[in-house]
N, C-alpha and C positions, 0 to 999 in steps of 0.2 A: 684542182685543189683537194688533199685528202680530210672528208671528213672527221669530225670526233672521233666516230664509232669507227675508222680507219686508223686513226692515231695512237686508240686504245689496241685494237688488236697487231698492230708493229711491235708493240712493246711486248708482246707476250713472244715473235719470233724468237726462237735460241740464235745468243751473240751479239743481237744488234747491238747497236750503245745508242744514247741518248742524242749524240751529236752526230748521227749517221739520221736519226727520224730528224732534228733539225736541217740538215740539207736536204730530205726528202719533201720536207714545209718548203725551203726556201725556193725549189725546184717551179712549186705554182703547179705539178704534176696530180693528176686523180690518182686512183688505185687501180684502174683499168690500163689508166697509161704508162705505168709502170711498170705492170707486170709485162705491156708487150716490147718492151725495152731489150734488144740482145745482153748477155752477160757481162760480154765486154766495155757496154754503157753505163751499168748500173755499179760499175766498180769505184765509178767517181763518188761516189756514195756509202764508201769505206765496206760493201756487203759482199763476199766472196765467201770461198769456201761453204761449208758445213750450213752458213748464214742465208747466202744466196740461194742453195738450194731449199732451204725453207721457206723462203719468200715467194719460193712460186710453187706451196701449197699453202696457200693461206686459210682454207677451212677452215681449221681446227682452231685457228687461233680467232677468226672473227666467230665463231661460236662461243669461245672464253670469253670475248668482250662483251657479247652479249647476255652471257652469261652474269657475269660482271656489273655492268648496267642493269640489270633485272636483279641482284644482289642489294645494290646500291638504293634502288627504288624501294626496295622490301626495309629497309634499315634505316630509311630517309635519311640517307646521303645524299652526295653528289661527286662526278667525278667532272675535274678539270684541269684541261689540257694546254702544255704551251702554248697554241692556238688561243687558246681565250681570250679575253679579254680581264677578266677578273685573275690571270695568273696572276701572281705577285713579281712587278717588273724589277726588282732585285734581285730576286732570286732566277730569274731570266737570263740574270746576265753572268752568272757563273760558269764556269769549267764543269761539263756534263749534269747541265739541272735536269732535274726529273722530267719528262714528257709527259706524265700523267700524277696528277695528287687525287688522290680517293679524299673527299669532306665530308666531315658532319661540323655542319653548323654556317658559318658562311665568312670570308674573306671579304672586305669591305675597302673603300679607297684610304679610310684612314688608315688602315694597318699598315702602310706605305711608310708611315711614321713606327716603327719597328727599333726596340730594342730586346735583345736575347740579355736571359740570365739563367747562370747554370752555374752547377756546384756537384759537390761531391753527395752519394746516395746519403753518408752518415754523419751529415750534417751540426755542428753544436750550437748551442741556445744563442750563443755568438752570432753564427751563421743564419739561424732562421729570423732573428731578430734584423740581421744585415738586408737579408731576402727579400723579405716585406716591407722595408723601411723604403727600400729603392723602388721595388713592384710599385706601393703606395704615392710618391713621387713622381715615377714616371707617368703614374695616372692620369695625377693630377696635371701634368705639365702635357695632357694631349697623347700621350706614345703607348700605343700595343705592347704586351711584352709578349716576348715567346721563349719558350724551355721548352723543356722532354717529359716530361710528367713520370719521370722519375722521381723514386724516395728521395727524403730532405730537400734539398735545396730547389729543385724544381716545384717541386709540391710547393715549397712554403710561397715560391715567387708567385708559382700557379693561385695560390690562396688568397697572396694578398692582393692580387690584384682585383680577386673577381669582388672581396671584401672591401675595396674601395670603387668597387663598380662599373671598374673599366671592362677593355676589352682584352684576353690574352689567347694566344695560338698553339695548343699542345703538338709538338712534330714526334711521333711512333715510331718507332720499327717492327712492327707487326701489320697486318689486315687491321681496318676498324672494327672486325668483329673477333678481334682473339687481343682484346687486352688483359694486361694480367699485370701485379694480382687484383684482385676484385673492389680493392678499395683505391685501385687507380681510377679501374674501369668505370666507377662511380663518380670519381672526381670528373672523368673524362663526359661526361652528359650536363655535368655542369657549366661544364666551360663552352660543351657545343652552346650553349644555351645562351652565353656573353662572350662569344669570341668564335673559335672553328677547332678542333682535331683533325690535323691533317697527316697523311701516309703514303710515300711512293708505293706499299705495298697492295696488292690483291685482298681484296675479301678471302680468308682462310689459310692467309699464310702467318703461322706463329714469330716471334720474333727469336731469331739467332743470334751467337755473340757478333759474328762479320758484319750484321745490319745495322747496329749502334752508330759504328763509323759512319757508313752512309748518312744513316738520318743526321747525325752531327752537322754534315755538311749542309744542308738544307736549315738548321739552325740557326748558322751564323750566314746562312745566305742570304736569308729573306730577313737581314737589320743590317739597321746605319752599324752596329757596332755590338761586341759583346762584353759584359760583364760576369767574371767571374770570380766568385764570393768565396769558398771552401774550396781545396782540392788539393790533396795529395801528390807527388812529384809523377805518379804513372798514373792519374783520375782520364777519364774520360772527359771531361770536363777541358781538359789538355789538348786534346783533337780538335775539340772546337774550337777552343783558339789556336790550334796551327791552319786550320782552313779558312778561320776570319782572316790570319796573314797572308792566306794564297788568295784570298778572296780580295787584298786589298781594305779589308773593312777594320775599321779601330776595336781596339781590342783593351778592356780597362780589368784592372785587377786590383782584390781588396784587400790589405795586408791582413797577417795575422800574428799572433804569439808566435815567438822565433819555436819553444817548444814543444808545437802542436803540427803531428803528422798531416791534419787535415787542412793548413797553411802552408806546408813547403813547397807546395805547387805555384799558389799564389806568387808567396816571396819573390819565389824563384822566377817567376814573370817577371815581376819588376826590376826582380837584381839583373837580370841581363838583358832590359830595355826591349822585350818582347809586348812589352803590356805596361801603359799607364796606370801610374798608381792612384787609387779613389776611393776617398775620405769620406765622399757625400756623393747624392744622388745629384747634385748642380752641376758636380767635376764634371759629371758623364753630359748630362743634359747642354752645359754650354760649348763643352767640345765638339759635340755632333750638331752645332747651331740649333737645338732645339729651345723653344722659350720657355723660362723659366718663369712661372708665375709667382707672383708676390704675393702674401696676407692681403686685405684689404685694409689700412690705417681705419678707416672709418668704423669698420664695424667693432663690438665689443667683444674683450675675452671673452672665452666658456665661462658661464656664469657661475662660478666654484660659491657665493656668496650665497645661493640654494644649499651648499650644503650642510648636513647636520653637523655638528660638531666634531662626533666619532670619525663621521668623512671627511672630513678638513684635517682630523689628526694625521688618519692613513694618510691621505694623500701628501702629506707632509713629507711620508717617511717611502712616497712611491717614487721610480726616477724611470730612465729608459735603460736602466741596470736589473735586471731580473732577481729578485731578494724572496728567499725563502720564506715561506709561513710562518717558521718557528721564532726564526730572526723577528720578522716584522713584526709579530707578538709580544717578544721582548722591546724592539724599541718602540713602540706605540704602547705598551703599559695596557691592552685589552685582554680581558678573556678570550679565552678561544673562541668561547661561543660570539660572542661580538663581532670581534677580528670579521670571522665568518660571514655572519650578515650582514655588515657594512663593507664590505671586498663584494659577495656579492650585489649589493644595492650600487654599487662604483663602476662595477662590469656592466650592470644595466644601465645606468648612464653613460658608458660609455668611455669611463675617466681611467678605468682599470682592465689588464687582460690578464685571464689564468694561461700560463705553462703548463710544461709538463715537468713532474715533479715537484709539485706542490710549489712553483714559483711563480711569482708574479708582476707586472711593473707596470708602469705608468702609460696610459695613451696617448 
């Protein structure tokens, strides 16, 4: 049976594929006994040409593995291999899954319960609002989410999840130690921290446009299903759901304004039956049979009967619609300065969120 630290250094051979090391696993074969294999044996094994003959100098590359693993150690990672046990068995079961994920953080059996959410990098107040509403939900109702920790829409899912406590899984295309830019890289320590960052890639290799596509697949691999919020008619965000369709996995889409470039993608899912349309985070949650948890009747609203009077006006005039400062100023009839420190005293209770650009709305 070929170790770890064998299954790592396959991957580094030039050519192999992914589904050439899985019949090499399925074979029950060491790395001894394979090397003393004639040419003409190991062909069942999809390895010839240019491939083959690298396979039997294997130095160089179980030196990168090692390399690799002493990389990973240094960075308090982990790397884990189809072999595992803790792989993730969804993503197992796809058309060339990765052989090896480099982690920071750690993959657990709930995240088996997996839903992807993804969206376009330049995301609107629309979109980020959608992000988190669903991240938030799916939370609550038990399920992982997983995105790209990409700008916008990845971020905002990435955010709201970890802000309602659950667990979410960043998929890279880069090494864990070349993320970029820097205020990813930051989000990504956070998320090891309630969740994992994971990467078919090598410590030190940066991320290229060609890599995107890959990690997409890995995406929509490891969930029941993907949701996607914002994207334009060519977003990458589109990849990922054509490999949830090759993958067989449900694929939901969230309408938008007919004239907003950053919804034509969506639309256009649904207008040609590519992708279920979803209004709410239940659509997604009862289609994929996950459970939907209910209010508890018994216990009390938020206690709004605490608040001061000023905060009982605001939040009159707060909704799950994002309303400018100046606006909300005018119809709440406060000074500025009021406005101000009752918005802020709401956020700290929790009843109010600031946007960006001075807007705001209700929690």
């Amino acid at each position: 049976m070929l170790s770890q630290h064998h299954i790592i250094a396959l991957g580094f051979v030039p050519g192999i594929t992914s589904n050439a090391i899985q019949q090499l696993l399925a074979s029950g074969l060491s790395l001894d006994e394979l090397l003393r294999l004639y040419d003409h044996d190991l062909l069942q094994f999809q390895l010839k040409g240019k491939t083959l003959r690298s396979i039997r100098e294997m130095t160089p590359y179980l030196q990168e593995a090692e390399r690799q693993e002493r990389r990973a150690d240094e960075f308090g990672a982990s790397i884990v291999t189809i072999a595992d046990e803790k792989y993730p068995d969804s993503l197992r079961q796809i058309w060339s899954a990765p052989t090896v994920l480099y982690l920071k953080g750690n993959l657990l059996q709930e995240d088996r319960n997996a839903i992807a959410i993804v969206g376009t990098r330049g995301g609107s107040v629309y979109g980020k609002i959608t992000a988190e509403k669903y991240a938030e939900a799916f939370v609550r109702a038990g399920v992982s989410v997983v995105s790209g920790l990409a700008r916008g829409i990845d971020t905002w899912a990435h955010k709201g999840t970890l802000r309602a406590g659950g667990r979410t899984i960043a998929v890279i295309a880069s090494g864990l130690d070349r993320i970029q830019p820097a205020i990813s890289a930051q989000l990504a320590e956070e998320i090891s921290e309630q969740g994992g960052v994971i990467t078919e890639y090598p410590f030190g290799i940066k991320a290229l446009r060609p890599y995107f596509p890959q990690r997409n697949r890995i995406i929509s691999g490891m969930t029941a299903g993907t949701v996607v919020v914002e994207s334009d008619l060519k977003g990458g965000a589109l990849i990922t759901a054509r490999f949830a369709l090759d993958q067989n996995r449900e694929i939901f889409a969230v309408p938008g304004p007919i004239n907003s470039p950053r919804s034509n993608g969506t639309n256009d899912l649904i207008r040609t039956d590519r992708a279920r349309l979803t209004q709410a985070p239940e659509d997604v949650l009862e289609s994929l049979g996950f459970h939907i948890p209910h209010p508890n009747q018994n216990e009390p609203p938020q206690a709004l009967h605490h608040l001061t009077a000023f905060e009982q006006l605001v939040c009159d005039h707060l909704s799950g619609e994002p309303i400018h400062i100046d606006d909300l100023c005018e119809k709440s009839g406060l000074s500025p300065s009021d406005l101000l420190v009752t918005l802020l005293s709401l956020e700290f209770k929790g009843l109010a969120r600031q946007m960006a650009g001075k807007m705001f709305l209700r929690e």
